[in-house]
KOLNU-238230 format. One record per residue: residue number from 1; residue in three letters; chain; x, y, z of N, C-alpha, C in turn. Coordinates in steps of 0.05 Angstrom, whole numbers, plus 32768, in hexadecimal, padded with zeros to 4 digits. Example, Ala and Ser with C-alpha at 12.3 -4.5 7.8 and 13.67 -1.06 7.14 Angstrom:
REM residues 2
rec n->1	res->ala	chain->A	nxx->8108	nyy->7F8E	nzz->809C	caxx->80F6	cayy->7FA6	cazz->809C	cxx->8108	cyy->7FBE	czz->809C
rec n->2	res->ser	chain->A	nxx->8101	nyy->7FD3	nzz->808E	caxx->8111	cayy->7FEB	cazz->808F	cxx->8102	cyy->8001	czz->809D
//
This chain:
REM residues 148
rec n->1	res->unk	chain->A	nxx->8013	nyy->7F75	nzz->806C	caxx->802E	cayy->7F7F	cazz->8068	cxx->803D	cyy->7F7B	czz->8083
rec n->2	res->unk	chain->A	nxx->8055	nyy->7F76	nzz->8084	caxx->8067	cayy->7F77	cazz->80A4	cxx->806D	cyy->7F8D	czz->80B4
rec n->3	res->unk	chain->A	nxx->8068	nyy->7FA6	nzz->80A5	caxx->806B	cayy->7FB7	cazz->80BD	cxx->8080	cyy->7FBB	czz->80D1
rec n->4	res->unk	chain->A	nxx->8099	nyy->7FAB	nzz->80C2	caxx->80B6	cayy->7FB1	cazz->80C9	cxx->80B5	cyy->7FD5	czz->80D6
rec n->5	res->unk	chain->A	nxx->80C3	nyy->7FD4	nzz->80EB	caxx->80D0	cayy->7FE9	cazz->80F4	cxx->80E1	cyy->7FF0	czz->80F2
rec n->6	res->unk	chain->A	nxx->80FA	nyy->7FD9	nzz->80EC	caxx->8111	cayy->7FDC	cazz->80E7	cxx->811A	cyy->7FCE	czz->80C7
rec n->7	res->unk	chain->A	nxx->813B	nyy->7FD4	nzz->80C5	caxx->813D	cayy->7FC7	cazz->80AF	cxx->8148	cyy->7FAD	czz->80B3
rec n->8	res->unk	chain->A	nxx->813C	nyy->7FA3	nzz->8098	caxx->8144	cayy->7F82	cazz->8099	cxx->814B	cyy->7F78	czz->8077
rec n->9	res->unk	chain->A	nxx->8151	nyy->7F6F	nzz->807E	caxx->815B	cayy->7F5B	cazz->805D	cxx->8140	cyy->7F4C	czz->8054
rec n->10	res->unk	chain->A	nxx->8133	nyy->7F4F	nzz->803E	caxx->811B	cayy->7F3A	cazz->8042	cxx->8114	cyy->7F25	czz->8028
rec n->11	res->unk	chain->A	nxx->8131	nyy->7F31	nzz->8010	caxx->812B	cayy->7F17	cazz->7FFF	cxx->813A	cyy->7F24	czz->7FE1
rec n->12	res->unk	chain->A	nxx->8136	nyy->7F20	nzz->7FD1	caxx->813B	cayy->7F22	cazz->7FB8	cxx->8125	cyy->7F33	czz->7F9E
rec n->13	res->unk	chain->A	nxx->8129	nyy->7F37	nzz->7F8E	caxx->811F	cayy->7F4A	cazz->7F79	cxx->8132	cyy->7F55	czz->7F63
rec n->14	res->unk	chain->A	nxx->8129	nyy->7F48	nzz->7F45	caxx->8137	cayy->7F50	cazz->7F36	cxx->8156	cyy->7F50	czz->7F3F
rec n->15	res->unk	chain->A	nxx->8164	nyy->7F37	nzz->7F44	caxx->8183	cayy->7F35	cazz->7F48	cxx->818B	cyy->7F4E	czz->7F5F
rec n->16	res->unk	chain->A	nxx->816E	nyy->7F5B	nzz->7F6E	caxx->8181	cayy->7F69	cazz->7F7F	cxx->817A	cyy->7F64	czz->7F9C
rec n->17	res->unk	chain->A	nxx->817B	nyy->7F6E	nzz->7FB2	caxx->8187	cayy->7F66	cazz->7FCA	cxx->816B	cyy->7F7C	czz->7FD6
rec n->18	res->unk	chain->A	nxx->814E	nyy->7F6B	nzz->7FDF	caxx->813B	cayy->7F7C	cazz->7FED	cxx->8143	cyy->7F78	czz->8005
rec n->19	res->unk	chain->A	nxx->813E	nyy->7F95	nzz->800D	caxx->813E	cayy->7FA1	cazz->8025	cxx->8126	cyy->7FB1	czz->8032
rec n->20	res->unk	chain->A	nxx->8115	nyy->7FA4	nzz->8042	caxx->8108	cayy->7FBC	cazz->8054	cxx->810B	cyy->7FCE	czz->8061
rec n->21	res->unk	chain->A	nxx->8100	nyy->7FED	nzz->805D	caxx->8114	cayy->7FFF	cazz->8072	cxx->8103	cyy->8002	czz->808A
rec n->22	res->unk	chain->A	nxx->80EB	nyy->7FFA	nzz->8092	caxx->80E6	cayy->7FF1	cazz->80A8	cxx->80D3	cyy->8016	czz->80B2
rec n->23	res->unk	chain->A	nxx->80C1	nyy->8016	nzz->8098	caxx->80AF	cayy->8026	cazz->809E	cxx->8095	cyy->802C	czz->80AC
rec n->24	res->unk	chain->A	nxx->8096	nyy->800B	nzz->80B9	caxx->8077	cayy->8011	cazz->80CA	cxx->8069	cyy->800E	czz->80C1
rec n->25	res->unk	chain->A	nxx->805C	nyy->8006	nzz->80AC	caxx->8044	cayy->8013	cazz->8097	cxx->8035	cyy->7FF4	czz->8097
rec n->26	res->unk	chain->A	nxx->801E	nyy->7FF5	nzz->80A0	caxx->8006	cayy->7FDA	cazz->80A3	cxx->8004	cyy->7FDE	czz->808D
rec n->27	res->unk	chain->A	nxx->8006	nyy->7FE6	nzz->8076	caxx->7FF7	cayy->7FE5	cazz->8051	cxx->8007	cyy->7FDE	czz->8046
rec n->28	res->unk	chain->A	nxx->8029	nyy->7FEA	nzz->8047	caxx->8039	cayy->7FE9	cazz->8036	cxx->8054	cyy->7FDC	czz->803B
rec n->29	res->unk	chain->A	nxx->8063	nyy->7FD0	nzz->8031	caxx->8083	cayy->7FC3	cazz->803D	cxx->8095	cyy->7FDA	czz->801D
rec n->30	res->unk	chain->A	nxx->8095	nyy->7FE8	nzz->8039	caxx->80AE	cayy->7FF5	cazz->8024	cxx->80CA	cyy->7FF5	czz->801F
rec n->31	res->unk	chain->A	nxx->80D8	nyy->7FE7	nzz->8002	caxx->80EB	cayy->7FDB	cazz->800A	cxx->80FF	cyy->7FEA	czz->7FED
rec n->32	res->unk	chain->A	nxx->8116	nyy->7FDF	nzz->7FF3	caxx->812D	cayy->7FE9	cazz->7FDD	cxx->813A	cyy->7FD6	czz->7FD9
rec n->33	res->unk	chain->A	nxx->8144	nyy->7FD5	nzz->7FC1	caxx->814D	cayy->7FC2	cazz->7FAD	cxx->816A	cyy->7FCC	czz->7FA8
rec n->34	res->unk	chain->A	nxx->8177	nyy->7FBF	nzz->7FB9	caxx->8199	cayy->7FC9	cazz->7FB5	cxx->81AA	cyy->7FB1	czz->7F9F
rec n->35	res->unk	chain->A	nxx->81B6	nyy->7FB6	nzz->7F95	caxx->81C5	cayy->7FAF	cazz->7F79	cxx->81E4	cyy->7FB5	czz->7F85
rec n->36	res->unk	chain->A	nxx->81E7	nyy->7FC4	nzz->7F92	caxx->8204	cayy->7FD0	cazz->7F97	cxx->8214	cyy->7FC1	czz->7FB0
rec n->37	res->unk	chain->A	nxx->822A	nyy->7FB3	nzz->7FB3	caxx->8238	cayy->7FA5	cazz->7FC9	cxx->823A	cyy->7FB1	czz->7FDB
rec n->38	res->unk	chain->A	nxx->8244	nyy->7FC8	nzz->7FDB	caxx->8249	cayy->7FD6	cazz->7FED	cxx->8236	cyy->7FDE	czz->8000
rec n->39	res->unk	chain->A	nxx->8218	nyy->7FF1	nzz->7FFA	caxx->8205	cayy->7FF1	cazz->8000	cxx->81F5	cyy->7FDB	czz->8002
rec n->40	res->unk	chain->A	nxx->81F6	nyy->7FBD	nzz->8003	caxx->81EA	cayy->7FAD	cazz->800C	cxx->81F7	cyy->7FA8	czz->8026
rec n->41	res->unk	chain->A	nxx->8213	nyy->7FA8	nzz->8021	caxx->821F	cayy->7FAA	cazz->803D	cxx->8212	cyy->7FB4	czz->8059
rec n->42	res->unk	chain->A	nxx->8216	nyy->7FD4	nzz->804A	caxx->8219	cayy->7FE5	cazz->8066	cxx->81FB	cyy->7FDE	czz->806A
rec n->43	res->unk	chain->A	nxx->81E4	nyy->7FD7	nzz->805C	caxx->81C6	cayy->7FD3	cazz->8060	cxx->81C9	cyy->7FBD	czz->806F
rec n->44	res->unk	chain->A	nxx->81D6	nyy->7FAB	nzz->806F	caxx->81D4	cayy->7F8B	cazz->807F	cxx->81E0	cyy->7F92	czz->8097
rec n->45	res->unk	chain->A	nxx->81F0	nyy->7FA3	nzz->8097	caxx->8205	cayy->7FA5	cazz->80B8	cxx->81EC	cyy->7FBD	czz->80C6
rec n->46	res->unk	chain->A	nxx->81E1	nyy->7FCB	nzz->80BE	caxx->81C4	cayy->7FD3	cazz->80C6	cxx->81AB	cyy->7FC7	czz->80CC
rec n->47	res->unk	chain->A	nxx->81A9	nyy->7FAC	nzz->80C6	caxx->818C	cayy->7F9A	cazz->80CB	cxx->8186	cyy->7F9B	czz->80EA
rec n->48	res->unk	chain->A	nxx->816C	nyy->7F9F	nzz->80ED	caxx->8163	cayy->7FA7	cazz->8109	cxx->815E	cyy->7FBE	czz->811A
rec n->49	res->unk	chain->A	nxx->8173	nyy->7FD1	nzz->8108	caxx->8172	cayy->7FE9	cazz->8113	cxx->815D	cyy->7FFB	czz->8109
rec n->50	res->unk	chain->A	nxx->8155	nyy->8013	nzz->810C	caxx->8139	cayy->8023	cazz->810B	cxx->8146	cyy->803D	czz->80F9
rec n->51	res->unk	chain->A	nxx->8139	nyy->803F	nzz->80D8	caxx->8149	cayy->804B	cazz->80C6	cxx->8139	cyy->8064	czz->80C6
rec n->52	res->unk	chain->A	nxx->8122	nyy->8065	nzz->80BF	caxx->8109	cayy->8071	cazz->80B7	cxx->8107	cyy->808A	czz->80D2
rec n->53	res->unk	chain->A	nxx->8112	nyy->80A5	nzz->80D2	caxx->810F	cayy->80BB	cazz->80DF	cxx->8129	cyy->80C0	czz->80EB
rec n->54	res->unk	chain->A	nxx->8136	nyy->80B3	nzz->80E2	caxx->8152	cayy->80B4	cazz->80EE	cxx->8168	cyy->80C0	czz->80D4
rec n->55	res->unk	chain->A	nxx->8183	nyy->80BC	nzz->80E4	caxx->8196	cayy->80CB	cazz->80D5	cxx->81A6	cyy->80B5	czz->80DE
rec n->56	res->unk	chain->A	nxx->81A7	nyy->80A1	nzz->80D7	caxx->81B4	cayy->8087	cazz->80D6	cxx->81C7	cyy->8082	czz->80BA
rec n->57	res->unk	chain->A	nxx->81DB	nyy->8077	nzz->80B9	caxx->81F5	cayy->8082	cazz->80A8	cxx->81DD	cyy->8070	czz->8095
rec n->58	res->unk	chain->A	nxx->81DE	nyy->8058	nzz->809C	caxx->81CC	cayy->804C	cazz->8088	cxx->81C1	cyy->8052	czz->8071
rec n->59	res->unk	chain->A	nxx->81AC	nyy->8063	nzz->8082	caxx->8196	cayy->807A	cazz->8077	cxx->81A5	cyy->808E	czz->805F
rec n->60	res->unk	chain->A	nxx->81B4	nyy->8092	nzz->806E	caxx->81D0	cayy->80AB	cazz->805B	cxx->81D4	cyy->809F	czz->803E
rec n->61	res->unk	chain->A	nxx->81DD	nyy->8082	nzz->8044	caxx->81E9	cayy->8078	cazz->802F	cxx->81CF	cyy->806E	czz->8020
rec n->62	res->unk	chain->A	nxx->81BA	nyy->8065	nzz->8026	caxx->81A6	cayy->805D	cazz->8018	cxx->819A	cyy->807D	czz->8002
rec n->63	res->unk	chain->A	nxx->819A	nyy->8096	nzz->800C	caxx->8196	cayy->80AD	cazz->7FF8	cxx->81A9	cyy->80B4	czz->7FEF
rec n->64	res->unk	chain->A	nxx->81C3	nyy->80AE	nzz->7FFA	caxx->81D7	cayy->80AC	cazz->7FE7	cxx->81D3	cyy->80A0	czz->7FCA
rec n->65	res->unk	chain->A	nxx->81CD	nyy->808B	nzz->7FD1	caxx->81D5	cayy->807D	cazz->7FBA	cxx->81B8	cyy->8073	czz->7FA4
rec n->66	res->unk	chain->A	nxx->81A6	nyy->807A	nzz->7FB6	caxx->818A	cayy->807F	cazz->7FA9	cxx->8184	cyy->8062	czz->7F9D
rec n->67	res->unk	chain->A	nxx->817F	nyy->804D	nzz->7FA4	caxx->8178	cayy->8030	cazz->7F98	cxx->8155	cyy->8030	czz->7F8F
rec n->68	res->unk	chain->A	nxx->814E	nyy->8023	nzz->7F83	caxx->8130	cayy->8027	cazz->7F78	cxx->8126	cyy->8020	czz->7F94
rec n->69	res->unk	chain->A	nxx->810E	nyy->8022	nzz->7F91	caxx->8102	cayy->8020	cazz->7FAE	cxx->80EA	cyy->800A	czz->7FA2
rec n->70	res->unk	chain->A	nxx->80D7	nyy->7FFD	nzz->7FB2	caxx->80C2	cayy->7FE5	cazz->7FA8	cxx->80AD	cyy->7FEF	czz->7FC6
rec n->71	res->unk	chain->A	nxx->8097	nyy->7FF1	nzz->7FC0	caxx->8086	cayy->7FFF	cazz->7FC9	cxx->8075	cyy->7FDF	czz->7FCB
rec n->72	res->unk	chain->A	nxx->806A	nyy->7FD0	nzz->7FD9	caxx->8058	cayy->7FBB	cazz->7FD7	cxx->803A	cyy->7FB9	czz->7FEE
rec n->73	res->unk	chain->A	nxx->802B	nyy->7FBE	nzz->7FDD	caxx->8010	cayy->7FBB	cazz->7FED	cxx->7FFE	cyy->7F9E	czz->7FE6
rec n->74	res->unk	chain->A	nxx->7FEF	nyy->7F93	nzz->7FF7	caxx->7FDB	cayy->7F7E	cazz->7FF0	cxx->7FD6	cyy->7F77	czz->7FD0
rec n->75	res->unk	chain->A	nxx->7FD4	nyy->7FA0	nzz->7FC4	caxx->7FC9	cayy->7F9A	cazz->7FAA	cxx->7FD9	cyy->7F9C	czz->7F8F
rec n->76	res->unk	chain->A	nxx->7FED	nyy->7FAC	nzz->7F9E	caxx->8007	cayy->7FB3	cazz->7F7F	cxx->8018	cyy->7FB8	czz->7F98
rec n->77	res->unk	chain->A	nxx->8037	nyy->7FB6	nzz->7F7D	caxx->8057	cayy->7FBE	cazz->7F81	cxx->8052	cyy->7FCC	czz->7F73
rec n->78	res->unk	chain->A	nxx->8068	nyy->7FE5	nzz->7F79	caxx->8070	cayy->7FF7	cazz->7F6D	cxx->8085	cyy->7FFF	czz->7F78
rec n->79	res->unk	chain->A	nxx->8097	nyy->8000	nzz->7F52	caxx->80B2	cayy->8005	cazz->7F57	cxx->80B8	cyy->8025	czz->7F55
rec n->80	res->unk	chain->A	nxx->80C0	nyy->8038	nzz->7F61	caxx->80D2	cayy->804E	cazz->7F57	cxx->80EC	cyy->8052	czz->7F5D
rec n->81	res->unk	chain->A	nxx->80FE	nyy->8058	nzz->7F3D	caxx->8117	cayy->8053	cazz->7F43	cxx->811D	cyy->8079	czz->7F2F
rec n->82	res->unk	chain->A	nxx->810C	nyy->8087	nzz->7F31	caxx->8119	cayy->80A5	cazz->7F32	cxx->812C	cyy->80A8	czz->7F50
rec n->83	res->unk	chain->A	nxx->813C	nyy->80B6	nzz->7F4D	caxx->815A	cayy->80B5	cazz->7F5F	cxx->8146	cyy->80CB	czz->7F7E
rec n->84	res->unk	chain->A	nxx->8152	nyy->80C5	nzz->7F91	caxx->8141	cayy->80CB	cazz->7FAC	cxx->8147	cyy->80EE	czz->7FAA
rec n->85	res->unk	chain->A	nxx->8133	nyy->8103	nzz->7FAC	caxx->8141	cayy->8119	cazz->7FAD	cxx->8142	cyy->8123	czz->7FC9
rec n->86	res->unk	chain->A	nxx->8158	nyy->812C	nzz->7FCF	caxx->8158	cayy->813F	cazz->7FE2	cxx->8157	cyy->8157	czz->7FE8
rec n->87	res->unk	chain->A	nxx->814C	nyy->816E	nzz->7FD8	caxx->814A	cayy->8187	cazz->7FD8	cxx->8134	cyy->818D	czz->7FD2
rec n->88	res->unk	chain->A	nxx->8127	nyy->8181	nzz->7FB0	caxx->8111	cayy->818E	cazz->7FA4	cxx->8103	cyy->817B	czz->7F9C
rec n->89	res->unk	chain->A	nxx->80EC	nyy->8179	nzz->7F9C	caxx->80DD	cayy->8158	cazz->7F9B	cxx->80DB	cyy->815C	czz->7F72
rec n->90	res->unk	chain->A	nxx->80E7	nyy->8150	nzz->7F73	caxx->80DD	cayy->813E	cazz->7F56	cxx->80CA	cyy->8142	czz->7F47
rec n->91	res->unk	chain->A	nxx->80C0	nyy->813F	nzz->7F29	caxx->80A8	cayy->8145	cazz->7F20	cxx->80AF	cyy->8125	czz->7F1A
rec n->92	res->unk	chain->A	nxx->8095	nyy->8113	nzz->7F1B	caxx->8091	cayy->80FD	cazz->7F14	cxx->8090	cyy->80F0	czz->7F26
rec n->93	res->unk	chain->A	nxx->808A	nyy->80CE	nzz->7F28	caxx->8095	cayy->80B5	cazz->7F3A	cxx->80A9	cyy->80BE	czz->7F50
rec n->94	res->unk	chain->A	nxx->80A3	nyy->80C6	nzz->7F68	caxx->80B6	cayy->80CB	cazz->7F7B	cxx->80AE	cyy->80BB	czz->7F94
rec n->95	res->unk	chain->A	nxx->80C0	nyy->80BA	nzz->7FA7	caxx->80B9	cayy->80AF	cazz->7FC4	cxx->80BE	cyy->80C4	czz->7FD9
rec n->96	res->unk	chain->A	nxx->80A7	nyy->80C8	nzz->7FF3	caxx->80AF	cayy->80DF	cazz->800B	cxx->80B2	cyy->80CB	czz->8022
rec n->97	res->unk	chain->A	nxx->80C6	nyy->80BD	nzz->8023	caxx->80C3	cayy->80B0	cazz->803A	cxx->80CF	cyy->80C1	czz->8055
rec n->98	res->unk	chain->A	nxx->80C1	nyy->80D2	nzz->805E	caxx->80CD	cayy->80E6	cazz->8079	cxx->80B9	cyy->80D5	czz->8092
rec n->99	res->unk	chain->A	nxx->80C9	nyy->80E4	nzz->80A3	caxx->80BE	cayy->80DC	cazz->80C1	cxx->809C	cyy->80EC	czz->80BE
rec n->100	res->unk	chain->A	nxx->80A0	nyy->80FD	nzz->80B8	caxx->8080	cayy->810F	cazz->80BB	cxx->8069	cyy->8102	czz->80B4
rec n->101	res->unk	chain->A	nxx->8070	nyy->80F3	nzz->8099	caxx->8064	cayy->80EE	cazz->8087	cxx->805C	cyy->80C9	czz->8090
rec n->102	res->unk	chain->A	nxx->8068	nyy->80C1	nzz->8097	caxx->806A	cayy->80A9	cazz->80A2	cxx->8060	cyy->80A2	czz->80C1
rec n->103	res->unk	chain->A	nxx->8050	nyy->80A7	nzz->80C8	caxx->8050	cayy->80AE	cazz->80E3	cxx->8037	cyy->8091	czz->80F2
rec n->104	res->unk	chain->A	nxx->8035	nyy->807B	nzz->80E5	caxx->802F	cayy->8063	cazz->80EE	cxx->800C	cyy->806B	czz->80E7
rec n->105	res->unk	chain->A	nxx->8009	nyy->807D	nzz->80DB	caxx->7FE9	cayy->807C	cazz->80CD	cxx->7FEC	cyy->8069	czz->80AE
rec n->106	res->unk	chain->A	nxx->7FD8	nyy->8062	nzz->80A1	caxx->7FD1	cayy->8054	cazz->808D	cxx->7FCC	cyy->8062	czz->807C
rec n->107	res->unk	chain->A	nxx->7FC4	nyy->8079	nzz->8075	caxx->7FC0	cayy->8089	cazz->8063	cxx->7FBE	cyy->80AA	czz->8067
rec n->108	res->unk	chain->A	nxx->7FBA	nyy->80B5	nzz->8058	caxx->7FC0	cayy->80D9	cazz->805C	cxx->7FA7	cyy->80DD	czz->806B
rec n->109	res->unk	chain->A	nxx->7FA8	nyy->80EC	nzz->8085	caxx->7F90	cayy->80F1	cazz->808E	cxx->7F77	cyy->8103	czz->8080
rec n->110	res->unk	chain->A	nxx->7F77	nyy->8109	nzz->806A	caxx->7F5F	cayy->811D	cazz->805A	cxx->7F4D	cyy->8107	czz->8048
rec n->111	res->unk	chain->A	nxx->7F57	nyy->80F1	nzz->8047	caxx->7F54	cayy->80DB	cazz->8038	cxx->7F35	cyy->80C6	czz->804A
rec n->112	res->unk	chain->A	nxx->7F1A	nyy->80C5	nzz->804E	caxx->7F0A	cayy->80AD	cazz->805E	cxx->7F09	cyy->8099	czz->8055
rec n->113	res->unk	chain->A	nxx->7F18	nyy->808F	nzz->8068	caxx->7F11	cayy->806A	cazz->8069	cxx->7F02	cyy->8065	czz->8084
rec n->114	res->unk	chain->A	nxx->7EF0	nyy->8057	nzz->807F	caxx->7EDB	cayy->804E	cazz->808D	cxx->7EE7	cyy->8041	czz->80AE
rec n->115	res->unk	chain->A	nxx->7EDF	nyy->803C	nzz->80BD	caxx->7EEF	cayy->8030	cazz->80D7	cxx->7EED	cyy->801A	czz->80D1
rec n->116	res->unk	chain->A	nxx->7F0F	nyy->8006	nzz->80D9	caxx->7F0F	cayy->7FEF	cazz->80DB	cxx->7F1A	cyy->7FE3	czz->80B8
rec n->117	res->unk	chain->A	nxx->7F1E	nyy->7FFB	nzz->80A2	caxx->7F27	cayy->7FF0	cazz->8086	cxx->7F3E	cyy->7FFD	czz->8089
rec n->118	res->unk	chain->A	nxx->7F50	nyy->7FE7	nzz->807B	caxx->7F69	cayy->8002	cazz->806C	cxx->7F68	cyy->8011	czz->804F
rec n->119	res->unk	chain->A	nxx->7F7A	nyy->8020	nzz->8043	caxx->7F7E	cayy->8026	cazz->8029	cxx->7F91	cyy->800C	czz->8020
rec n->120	res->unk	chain->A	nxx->7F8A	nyy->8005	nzz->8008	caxx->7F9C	cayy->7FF7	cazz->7FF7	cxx->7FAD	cyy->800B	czz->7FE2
rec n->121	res->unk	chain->A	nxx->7F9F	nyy->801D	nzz->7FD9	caxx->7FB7	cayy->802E	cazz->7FC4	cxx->7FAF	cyy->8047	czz->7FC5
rec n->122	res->unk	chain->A	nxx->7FBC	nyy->8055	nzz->7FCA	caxx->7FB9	cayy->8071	cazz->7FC5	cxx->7FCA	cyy->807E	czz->7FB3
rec n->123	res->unk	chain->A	nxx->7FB8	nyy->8096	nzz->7F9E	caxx->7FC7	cayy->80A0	cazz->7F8A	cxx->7FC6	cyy->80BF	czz->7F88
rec n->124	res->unk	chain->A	nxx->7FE1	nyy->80CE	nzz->7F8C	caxx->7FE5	cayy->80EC	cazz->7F8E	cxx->7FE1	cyy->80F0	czz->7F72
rec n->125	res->unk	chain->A	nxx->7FD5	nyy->80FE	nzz->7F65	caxx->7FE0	cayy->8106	cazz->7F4B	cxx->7FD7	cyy->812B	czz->7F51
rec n->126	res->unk	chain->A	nxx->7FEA	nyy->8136	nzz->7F44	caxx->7FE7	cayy->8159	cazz->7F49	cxx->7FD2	cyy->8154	czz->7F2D
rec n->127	res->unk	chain->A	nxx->7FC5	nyy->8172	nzz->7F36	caxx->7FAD	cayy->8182	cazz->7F2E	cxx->7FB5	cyy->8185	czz->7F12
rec n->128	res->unk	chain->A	nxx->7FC6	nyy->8190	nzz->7F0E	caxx->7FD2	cayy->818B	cazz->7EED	cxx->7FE1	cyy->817C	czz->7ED9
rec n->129	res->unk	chain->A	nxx->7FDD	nyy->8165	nzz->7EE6	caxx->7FE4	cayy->8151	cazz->7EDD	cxx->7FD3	cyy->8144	czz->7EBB
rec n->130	res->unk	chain->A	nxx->7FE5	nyy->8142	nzz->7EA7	caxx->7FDA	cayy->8140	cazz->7E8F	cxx->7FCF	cyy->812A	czz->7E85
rec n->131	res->unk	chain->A	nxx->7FDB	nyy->8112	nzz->7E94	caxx->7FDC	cayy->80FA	cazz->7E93	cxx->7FCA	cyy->80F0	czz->7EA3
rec n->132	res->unk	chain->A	nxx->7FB7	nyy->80FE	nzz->7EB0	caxx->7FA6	cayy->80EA	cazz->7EC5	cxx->7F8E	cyy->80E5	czz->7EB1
rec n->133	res->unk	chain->A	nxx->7F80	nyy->80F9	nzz->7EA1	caxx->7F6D	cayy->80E4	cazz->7E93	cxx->7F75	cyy->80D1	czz->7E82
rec n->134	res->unk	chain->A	nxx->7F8E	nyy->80C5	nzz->7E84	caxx->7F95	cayy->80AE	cazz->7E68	cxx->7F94	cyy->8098	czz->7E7F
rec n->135	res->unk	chain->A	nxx->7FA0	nyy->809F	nzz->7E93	caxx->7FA8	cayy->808C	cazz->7EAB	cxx->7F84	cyy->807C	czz->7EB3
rec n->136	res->unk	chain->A	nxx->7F79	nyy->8095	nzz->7EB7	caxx->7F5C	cayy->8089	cazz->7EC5	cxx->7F4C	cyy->8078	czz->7EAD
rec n->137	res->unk	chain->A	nxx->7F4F	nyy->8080	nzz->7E95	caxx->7F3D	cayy->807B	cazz->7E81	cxx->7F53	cyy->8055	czz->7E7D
rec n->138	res->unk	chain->A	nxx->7F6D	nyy->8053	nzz->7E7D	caxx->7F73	cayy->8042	cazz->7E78	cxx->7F7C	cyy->802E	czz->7E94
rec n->139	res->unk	chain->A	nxx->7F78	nyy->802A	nzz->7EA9	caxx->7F70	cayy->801F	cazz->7EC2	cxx->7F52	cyy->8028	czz->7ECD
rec n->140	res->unk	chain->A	nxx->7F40	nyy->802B	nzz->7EBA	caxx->7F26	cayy->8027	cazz->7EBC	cxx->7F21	cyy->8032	czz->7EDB
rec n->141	res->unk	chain->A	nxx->7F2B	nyy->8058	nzz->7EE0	caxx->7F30	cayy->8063	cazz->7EF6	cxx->7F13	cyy->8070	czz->7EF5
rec n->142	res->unk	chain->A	nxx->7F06	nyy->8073	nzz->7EE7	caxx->7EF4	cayy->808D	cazz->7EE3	cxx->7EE8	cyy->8090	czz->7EFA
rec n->143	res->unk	chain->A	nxx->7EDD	nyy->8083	nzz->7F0A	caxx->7ECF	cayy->808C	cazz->7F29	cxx->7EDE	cyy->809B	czz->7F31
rec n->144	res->unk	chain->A	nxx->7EFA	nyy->8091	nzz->7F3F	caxx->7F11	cayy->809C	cazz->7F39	cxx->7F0E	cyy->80BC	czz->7F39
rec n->145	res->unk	chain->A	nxx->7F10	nyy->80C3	nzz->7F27	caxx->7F16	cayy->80DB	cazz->7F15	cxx->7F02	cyy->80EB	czz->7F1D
rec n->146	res->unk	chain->A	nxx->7EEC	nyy->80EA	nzz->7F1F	caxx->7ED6	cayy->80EE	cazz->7F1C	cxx->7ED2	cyy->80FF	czz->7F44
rec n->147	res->unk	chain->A	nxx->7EE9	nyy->80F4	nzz->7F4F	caxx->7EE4	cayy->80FC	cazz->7F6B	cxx->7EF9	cyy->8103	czz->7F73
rec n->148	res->unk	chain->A	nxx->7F13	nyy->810C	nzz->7F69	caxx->7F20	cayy->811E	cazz->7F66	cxx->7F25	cyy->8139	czz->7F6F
//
């Protein structure tokens, strides 16, 4: 993955306008998919600059306006386009992209990976979640599950 620090323009997706926000992340290029003129704008007159822990107008206008986000690792994309919350986190498909949380590690520290591997995907699902034995049984998760 590039491991952008900053933001940059980096291509196209579904008729819209990818953008890296320049998270640091050796696993993942985490990027947003702007559709809107305006907000491609103010995102292009921002390329280069450092978005991710900041209060950059950019940044403002990008939860402003909440664009789907594209999550890409070695092994899957993933799109979430539930609207960005800022108060109360969401039940479902959400994104935490904060400074805390982001902090140039590869994965949640409670998590072992062996020295010298990365994570390719990691999956939160809460404890009461209804839907995880359909999910594991139908992506053939059961080890999975099983260690939970």
């Amino acid at each position: 993955m590039a491991a952008r620090t900053t933001l940059a323009e980096v291509g196209e997706h579904d008729g819209a306008v990818l953008f890296d926000i320049g998270a640091s992340a050796a696993t993942i290029d985490a990027l947003v998919m702007v559709s809107d003129p305006e907000l491609t704008e103010t995102l292009r007159g921002a390329q280069g600059e450092r978005l991710v822990g900041t209060h950059h107008p950019a940044l403002m206008a990008l939860v402003a306006a909440s664009p789907p986000r594209l999550f890409r690792s070695a092994l899957v994309a993933i799109s979430v386009t539930q609207p960005i919350a800022t108060e109360e986190t969401p039940h479902g498909p959400h994104t935490h992209l904060l400074p805390d949380l982001i902090d140039g590690s590869t994965h949640d520290r409670r998590i072992t990976v062996p020295h010298g591997w990365l994570p390719t995907l990691t999956m939160h699902i809460p404890d009461d979640d209804a839907d995880f034995p359909t999910l594991t049984e139908r992506f053939g998760l059961a080890a999975m599950a099983s260690n939970r």
